[in-house]
C-alpha positions in Angstrom: 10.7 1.5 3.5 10.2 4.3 6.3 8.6 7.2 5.0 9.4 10.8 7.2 6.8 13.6 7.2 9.4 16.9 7.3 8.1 21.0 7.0 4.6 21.8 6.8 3.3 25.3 5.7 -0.1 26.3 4.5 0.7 25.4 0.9 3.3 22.0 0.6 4.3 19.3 3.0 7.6 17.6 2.4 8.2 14.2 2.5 11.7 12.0 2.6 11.3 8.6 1.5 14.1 5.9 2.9 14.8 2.4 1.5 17.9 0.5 1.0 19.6 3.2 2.1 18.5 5.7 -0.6 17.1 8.7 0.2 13.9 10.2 -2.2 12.8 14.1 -0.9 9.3 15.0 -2.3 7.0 17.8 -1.9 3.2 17.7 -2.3 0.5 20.0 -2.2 -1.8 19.8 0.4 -5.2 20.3 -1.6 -4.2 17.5 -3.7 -2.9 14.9 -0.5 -6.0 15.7 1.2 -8.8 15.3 -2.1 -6.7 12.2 -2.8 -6.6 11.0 0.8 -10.9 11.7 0.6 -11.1 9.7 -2.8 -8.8 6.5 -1.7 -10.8 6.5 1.8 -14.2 6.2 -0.4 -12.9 3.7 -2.0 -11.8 1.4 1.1 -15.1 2.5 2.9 -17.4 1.1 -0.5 -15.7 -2.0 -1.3 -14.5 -3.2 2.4 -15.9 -6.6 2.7 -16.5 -6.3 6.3 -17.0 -10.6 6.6 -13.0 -11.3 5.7 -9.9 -9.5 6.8 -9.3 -8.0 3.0 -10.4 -5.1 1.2 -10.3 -4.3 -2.7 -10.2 -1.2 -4.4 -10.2 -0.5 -8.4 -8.2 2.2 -8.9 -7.8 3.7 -12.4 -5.0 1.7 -14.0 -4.4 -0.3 -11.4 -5.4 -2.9 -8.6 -4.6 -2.6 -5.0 -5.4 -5.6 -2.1 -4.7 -4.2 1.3 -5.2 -6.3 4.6 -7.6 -4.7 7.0 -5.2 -5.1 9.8 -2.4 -2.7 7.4 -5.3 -0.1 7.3 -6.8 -0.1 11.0 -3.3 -0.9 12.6 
């Protein structure tokens, strides 16, 4: 998947998502990328287990697992 960050204003930012050839365009408010970016960063930062290369995260509804080095690289 490659994931393109296209126009920026004050208000949206448009994304195109790529994969297998598909193309998916998606626009997002800002306010709610950047409180979501805040809450999902808490989340890392609280549960990062600092003594293996894996952190969790319980998100409503469902469960993520995300390496450390896909995070910090």
């Amino acid at each position: 998947m490659k994931l393109l960050r296209r126009a920026v204003d004050d208000t949206f930012t448009a994304y195109i998502f790529l994969y297998h050839g598909r193309e998916n365009q998606r626009r997002y408010l800002n306010v709610q990328l950047k409180n979501r970016t805040e809450e999902l960063l808490e989340l890392f930062l609280n549960y990062a287990d600092l003594n293996t290369t894996r952190v969790y995260a319980r998100i409503p509804s469902e469960e993520m697992m995300i390496t450390y080095q896909n995070i910090m690289g």
